[in-house]
C-alpha positions in Angstrom: 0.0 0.0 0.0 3.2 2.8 0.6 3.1 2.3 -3.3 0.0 3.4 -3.7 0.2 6.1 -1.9 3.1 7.3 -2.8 2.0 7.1 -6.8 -1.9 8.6 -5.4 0.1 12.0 -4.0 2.4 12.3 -6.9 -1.2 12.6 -9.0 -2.4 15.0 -6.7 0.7 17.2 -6.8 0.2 16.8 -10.8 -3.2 18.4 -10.7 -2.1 20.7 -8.3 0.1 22.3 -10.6 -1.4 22.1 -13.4 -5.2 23.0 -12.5 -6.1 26.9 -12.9 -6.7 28.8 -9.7 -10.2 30.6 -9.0 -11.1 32.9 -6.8 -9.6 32.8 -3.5 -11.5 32.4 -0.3 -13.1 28.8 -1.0 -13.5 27.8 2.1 -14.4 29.6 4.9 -12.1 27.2 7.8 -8.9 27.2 5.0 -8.2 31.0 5.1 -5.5 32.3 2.5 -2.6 32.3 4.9 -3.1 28.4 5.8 0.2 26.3 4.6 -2.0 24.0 2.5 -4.5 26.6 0.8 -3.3 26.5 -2.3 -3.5 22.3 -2.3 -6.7 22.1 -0.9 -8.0 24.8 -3.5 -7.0 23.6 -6.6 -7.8 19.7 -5.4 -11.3 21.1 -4.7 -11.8 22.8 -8.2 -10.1 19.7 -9.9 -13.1 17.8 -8.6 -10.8 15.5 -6.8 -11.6 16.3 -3.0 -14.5 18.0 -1.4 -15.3 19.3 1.8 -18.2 18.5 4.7 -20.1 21.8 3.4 -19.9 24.1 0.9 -18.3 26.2 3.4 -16.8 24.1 5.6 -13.3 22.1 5.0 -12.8 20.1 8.2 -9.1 20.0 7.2 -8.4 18.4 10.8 -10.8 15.5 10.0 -9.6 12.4 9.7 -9.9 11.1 6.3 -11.8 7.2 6.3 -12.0 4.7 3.6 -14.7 5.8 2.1 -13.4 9.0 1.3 -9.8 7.9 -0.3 -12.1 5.8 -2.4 -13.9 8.8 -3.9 -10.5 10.4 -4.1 -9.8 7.5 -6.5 -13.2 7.3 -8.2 -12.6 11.0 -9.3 -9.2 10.5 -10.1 -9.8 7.8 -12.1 -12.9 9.6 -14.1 -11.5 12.8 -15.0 -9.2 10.4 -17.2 -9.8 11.7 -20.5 -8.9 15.6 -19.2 -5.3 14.4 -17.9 -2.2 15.1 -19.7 0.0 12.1 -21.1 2.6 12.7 -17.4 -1.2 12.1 -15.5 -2.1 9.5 -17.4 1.0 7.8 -16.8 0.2 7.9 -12.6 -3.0 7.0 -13.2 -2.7 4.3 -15.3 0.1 3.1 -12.5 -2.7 3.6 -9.5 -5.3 1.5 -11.3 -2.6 -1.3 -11.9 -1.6 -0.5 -8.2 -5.0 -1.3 -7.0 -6.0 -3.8 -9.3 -2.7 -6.3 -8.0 -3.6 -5.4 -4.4 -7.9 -6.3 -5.3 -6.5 -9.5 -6.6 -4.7 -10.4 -3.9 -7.0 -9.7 -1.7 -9.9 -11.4 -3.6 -7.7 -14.5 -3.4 -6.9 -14.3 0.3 -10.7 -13.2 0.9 -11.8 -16.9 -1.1 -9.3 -18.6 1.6 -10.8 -16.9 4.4 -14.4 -18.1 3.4 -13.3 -21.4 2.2 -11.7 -22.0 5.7 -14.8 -19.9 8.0 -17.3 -22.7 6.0 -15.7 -25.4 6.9 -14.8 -23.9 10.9 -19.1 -23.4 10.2 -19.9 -27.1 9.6 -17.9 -28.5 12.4 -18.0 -27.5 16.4 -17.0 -29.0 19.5 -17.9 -27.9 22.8 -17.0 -29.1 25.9 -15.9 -29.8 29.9 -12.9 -30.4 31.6 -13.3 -31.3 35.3 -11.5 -32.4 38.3 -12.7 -32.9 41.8 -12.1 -33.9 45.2 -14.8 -36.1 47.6 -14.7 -37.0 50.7 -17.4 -39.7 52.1 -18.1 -40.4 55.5 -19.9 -43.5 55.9 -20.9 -42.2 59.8 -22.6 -44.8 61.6 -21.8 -48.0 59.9 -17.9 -48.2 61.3 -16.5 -47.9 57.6 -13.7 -46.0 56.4 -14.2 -42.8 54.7 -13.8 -42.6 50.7 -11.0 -40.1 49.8 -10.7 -40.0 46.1 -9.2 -37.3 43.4 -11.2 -37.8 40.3 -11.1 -36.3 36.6 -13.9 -36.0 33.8 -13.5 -34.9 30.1 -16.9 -34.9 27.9 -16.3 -33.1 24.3 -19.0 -32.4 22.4 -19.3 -32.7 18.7 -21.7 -30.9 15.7 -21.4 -31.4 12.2 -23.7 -29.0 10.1 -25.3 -30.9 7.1 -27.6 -28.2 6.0 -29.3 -24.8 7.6 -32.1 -27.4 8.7 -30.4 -30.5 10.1 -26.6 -31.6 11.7 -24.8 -35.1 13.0 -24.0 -34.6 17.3 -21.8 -36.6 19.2 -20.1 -37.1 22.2 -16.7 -38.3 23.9 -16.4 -39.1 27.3 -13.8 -40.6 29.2 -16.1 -43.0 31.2 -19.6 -44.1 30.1 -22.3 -46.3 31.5 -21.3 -49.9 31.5 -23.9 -52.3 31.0 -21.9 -55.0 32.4 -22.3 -52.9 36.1 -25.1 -50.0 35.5 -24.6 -47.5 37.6 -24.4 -43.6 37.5 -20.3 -43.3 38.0 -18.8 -40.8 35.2 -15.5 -40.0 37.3 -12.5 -41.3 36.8 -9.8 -42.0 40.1 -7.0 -40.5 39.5 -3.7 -43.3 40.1 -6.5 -45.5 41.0 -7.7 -49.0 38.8 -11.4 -48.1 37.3 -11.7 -51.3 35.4 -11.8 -54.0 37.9 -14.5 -54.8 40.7 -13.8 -55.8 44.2 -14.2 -59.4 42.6 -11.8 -59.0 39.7 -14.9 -59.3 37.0 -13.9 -57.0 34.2 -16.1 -54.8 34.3 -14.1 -52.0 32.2 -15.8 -48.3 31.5 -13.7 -47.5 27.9 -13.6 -44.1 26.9 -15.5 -43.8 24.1 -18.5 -41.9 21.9 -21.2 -42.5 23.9 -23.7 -40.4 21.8 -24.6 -39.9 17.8 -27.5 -38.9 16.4 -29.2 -36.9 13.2 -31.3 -33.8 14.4 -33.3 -32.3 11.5 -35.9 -29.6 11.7 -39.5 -30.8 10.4 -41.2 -27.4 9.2 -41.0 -24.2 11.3 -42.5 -25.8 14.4 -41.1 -29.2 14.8 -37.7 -31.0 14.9 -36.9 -34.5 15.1 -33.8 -36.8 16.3 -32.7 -40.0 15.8 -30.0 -41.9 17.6 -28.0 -42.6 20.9 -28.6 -38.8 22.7 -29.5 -38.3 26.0 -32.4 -38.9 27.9 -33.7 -35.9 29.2 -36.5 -35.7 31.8 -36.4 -33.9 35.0 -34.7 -30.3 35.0 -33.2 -31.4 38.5 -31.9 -34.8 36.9 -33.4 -36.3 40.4 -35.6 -39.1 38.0 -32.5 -39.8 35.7 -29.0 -38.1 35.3 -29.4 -36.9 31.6 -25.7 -35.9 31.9 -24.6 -39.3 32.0 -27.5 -41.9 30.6 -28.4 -41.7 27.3 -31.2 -43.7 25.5 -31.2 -45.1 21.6 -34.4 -44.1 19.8 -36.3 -40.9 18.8 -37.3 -37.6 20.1 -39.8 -35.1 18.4 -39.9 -31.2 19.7 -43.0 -29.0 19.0 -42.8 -25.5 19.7 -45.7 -24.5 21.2 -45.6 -20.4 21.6 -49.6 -19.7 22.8 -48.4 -21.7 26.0 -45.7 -19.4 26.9 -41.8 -18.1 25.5 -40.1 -21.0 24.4 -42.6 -23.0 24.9 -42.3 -26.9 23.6 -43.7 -30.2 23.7 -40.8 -32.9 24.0 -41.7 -36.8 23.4 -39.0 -39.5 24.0 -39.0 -43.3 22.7 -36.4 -45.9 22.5 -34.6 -48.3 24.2 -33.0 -47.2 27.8 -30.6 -50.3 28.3 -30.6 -54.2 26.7 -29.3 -56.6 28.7 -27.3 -54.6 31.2 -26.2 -55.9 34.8 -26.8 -54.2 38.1 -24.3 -56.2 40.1 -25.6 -56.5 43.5 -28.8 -55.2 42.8 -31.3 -57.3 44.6 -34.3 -55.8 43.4 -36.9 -52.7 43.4 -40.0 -52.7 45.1 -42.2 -55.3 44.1 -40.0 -55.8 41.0 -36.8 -58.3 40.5 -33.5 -57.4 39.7 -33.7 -59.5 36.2 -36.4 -57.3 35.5 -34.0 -53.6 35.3 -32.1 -55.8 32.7 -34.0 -54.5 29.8 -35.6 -51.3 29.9 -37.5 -49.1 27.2 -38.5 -45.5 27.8 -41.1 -43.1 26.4 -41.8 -39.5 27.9 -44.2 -36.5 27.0 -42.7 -33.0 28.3 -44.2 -29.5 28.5 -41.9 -26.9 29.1 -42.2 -23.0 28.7 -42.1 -19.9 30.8 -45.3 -17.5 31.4 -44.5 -14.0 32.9 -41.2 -15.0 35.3 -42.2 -18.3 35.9 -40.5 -21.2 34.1 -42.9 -24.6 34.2 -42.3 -28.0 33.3 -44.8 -31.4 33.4 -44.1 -34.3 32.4 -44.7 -38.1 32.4 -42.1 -41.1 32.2 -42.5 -44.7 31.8 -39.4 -47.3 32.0 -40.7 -50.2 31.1 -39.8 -53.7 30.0 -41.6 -54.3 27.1 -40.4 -57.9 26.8 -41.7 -58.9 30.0 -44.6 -56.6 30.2 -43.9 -55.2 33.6 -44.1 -51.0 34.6 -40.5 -50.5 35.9 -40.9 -47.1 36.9 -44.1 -44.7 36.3 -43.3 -40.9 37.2 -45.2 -38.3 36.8 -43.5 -35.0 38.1 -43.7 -30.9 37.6 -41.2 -28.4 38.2 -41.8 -24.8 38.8 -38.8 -21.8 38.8 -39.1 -17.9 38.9 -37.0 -15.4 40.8 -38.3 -13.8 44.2 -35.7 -10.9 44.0 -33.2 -10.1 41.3 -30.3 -12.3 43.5 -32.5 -15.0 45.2 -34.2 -17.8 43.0 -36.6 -20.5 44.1 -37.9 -23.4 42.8 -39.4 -26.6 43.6 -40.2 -30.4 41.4 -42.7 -33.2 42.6 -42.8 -36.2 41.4 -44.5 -39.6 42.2 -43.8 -43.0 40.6 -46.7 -45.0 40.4 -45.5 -48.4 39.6 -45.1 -48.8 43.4 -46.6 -47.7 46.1 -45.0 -44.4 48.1 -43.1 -43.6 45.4 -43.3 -39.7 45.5 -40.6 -37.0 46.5 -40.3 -33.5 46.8 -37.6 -30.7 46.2 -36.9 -27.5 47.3 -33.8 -25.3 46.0 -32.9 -21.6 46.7 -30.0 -19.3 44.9 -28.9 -16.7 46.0 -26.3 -14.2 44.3 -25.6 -14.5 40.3 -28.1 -16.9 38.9 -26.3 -17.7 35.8 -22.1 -17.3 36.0 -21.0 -16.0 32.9 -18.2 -13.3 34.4 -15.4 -13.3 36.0 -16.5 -12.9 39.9 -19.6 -13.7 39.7 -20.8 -16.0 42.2 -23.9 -17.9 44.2 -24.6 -20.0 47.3 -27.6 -22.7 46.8 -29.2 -24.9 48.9 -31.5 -27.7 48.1 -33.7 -30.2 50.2 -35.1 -33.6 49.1 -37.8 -36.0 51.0 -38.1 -39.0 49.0 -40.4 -41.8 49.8 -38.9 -45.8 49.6 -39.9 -46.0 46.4 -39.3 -42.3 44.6 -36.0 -42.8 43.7 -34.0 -45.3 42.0 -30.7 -45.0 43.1 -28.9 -46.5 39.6 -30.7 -43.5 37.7 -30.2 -40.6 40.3 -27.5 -38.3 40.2 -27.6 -38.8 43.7 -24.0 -39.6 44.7 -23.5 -41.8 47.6 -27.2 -41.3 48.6 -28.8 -44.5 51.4 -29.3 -47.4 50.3 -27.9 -47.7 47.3 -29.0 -51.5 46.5 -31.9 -51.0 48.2 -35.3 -48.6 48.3 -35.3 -46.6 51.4 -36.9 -43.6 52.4 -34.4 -40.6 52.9 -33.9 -37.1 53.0 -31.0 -35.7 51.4 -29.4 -32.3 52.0 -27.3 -29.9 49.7 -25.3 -27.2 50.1 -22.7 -25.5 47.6 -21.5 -22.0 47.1 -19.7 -21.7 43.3 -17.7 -18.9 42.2 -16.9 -17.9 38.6 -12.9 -17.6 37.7 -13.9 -16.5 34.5 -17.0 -16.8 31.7 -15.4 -20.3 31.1 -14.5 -21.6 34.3 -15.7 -22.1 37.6 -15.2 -23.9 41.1 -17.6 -24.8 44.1 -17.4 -26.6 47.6 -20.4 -28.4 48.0 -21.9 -30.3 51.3 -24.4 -33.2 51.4 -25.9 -35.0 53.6 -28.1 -38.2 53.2 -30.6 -39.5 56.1 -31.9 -42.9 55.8 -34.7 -42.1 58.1 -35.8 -46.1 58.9 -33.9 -46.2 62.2 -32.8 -49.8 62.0 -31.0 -48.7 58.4 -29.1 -45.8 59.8 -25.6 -47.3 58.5 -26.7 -45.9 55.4 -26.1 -42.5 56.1 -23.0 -40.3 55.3 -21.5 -36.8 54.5 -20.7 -36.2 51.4 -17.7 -32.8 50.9 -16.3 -32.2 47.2 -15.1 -29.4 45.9 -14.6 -29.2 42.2 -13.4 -27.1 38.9 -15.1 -27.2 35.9 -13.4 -25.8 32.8 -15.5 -25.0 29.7 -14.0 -24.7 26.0 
C-alpha cells in the first residue's frame, strides 16, 4: 500500500500544478494564509476532493475509507482531461490497485473457504477435576478419599441450515456390564476391575450420535443414541450421564408461553445390562431392570417470570410386560428478588406404592455465571419416599441405600464462584438421612469441591 500512496500523491501534486486557480476564499475554515491553501483549492476545483459543506473544510478531519475511495473514483474519471505525465500515474494507481484487489480477492476466497468449513464443524465441551470425601458415619466404615477427573467433548457437524450429526466423547460411560451412575475417573487409582476381579471396564469412548433435522418451522426431530432428558433437576434420571437409543420429536408450542415446547421421548434405555448387587426394586426383581425401554411427553415454557415443566415417564420392560418405573412429576422456577431464586419439582412413581418426592432449592447471588467474579450459594432439600428414587438413575452420589429402596432425606449445600465466563469452582456439602432407624448405616457426609473448565 506505501506504493500506492506514494504514486496517489504524486497525481495530486500533478493536478495541483497544473489545474487553474479561482477565486480565493473557498473555504471559509482554510483561510489564504493556511500552509495548505493553495493544495486544498486547486484539489477542490479539480473535482478530486470536497469538503463537509460548501463552506466548511474540516481540514483536521480524519480522512476514512470511504473518502480515499472517492478520491480515487474522481481521479480515475476525470481520465480523458489528464495530460500524457497524469495519465502515466493514473494508469500506475489502477494497476496498483488492481494487484492489491486481486490479492486480496484470493486471500478473501481462503478466508471463506476456511470460515465454511470452521461453520460445519463445532466441539464444545468440559474439563473437570474434583475432590470427595465420604463419610460413611454410623456404619464403622472407612471414609472414601478420592481425586477424580472427567472430560466430555461435544461434537456438531452441520449438514444443511435445517439439520446436523452430534456426538459425544467421554472418558467413562455407563457400562452395562455394572449399570450405575459413576462418570468420574480416580486418578492413580484402577477403574476397570470390581472388588471381585470381573472385568467390568468403563472405555472411553462416543457414547452419543445422532441426526437432528428440523421438520417445518415448528417441529424438529432426532434420531439416535442422545441423552435422555426428563427432570430439570436430573433427580428421576442423570441426563448428563445416561443416554437412551431411539427418537425424540420437539414441537414449539408459543400460545403456551416463550419457548414453549412439547418434547416426546422413545427408544430403548438399556438391553441386557447388569446391576451387580442389585437385589431388586419394590415389588420388582433385579432381572427385570435388565432391559428397559422409555417413552416421555414434556411440556416446558415460561409464562411472565415463571418457568414450568410437566411431564410423564414410563421405563418399562416391554419384553416382560412389567411398569418399571411410572413418574409423573412438575417443576416450577421464577426469581423472588433479582439475586434469590426459588424453585421446587414433585414427582410420584406410580408403579409402586409411596413412590413420591419432593424438592426444594434456593440461589442466591448470580443466577447464571458468565463473568469473572460472579458467584452464588444454593441450597437444596429432598424428601423421598422408599420407592421415589432409583438409586442407579439418580445423580444422587453416595445417597442411602444404594442396593436397596429406602426412604431418605437428602441435603445440599454449595457455594460456586466464577474464575472466569469459562471456568468455575464450588465446595459443595451433602448429607443423606436414611430415616428407617434400624437402616441408619446408610447415612453419610458427602464434601467435594470441584473445577469445571469449559471450552
Amino acid at each position: 500500500m506505501k506504493r500506492v500512496t506514494l504514486v496517489f500523491l504524486s497525481l495530486l501534486l500533478l493536478f495541483c500544478f497544473t489545474v487553474n486557480v479561482y477565486a480565493a476564499g473557498i473555504y471559509a475554515d482554510v483561510p489564504p494564509s493556511h500552509w495548505a491553501y493553495q493544495a486544498v483549492k486547486q484539489l477542490t476545483e479539480a473535482g478530486i476532493i470536497t469538503g463537509v459543506s460548501k463552506d466548511t473544510f474540516a481540514g483536521d478531519k480524519p480522512v476514512s475509507r470511504y473518502e480515499m475511495a472517492q478520491m480515487v473514483f474522481n481521479a480515475m474519471t476525470r481520465y480523458d482531461k489528464a495530460n500524457a505525465d497524469q495519465k502515466l500515474l493514473i494508469n500506475a494507481l489502477k494497476a496498483e490497485y488492481n494487484d492489491i484487489y486481486s490479492k486480496l480477492l484470493e486471500h478473501d476466497k481462503r478466508i471463506s473457504k476456511l470460515e465454511k468449513t470452521q461453520d460445519k464443524v463445532s466441539f464444545s465441551g468440559v474439563f473437570s477435576a474434583r475432590y470427595r470425601d465420604v463419610d460413611y458415619l454410623k456404619s464403622g466404615t472407612s471414609s472414601s478419599v478420592t481425586n477424580q477427573i472427567r472430560l466430555r467433548l461435544n461434537g456438531k457437524i452441520n449438514v444443511d441450515a435445517d439439520s446436523y450429526i452430534g456426538f459425544r466423547f467421554v472418558t467413562k460411560a455407563p457400562n452395562k456390564n455394572n449399570l450405575f451412575n459413576d462418570s468420574w475417573t480416580n486418578v492413580g487409582g484402577d477403574n476397570h476391575m470390581t472388588a471381585n476381579g470381573t472385568n467390568n471396564t468403563y472405555d472411553n469412548q462416543i457414547d452419543r450420535y445422532y441426526y437432528t433435522a428440523k421438520a417445518g418451522s415448528n417441529m424438529a426431530l432426532s434420531l439416535g443414541e442422545q441423552a435422555l432428558i426428563i427432570d430439570p433437576m436430573n433427580i428421576i434420571v442423570d441426563s448428563t450421564f445416561f443416554s437412551y437409543g431411539g427418537g425424540k420429536a420437539k414441537f414449539n408450542l408459543d400460545h403456551l408461553g416463550k419457548d414453549a415446547a412439547l418434547t416426546v421421548q422413545y427408544g430403548s434405555f438399556y438391553k441386557g445390562a447388569t446391576l451387580t448387587g442389585f437385589t431388586g426394586w419394590g415389588n420388582k426383581s433385579a432381572t427385570a431392570f435388565n432391559n428397559v425401554d422409555i417413552a416421555s411427553e414434556i411440556l416446558n415454557g415460561k409464562i411472565n417470570d415463571i418457568n414450568y415443566t410437566v411431564g410423564h415417564a414410563d421405563f418399562r420392560n416391554n419384553t416382560a410386560g412389567v411398569d418399571l418405573l411410572n413418574y409423573t412429576f412438575a417443576n416450577v422456577g421464577f426469581l423472588v428478588a433479582p439475586k434469590v431464586g426459588l424453585s421446587y419439582e414433585y414427582a410420584n412413581n406410580s408403579a409402586d406404592s409411596q413412590g413420591r418426592f419432593n424438592a426444594a432449592k434456593i440461589v442466591y447471588g448470580d443466577q447464571v455465571l458468565k463473568k469473572k467474579g460472579q458467584w452464588n450459594v444454593s441450597y437444596r432439600y429432598i424428601s423421598a419416599q422408599k420407592n421415589a428414587i432409583f438409586n442407579r438413575y439418580a445423580m444422587l452420589e453416595g445417597a442411602a441405600g444404594s442396593n436397596t429402596n429406602d426412604p431418605e432425606n437428602v441435603t445440599d449445600a454449595q457455594i460456586t464462584y466464577a474464575f472466569s465466563p469459562t471456568t468455575t469452582f464450588f465446595i459443595q456439602r451433602m448429607t443423606v438421612d436414611d430415616t428407617i432407624a434400624s437402616n441408619n448405616a446408610n447415612d453419610n457426609v458427602i464434601w467435594k469441591a470441584e473445577l469445571d473448565v469449559k471450552f
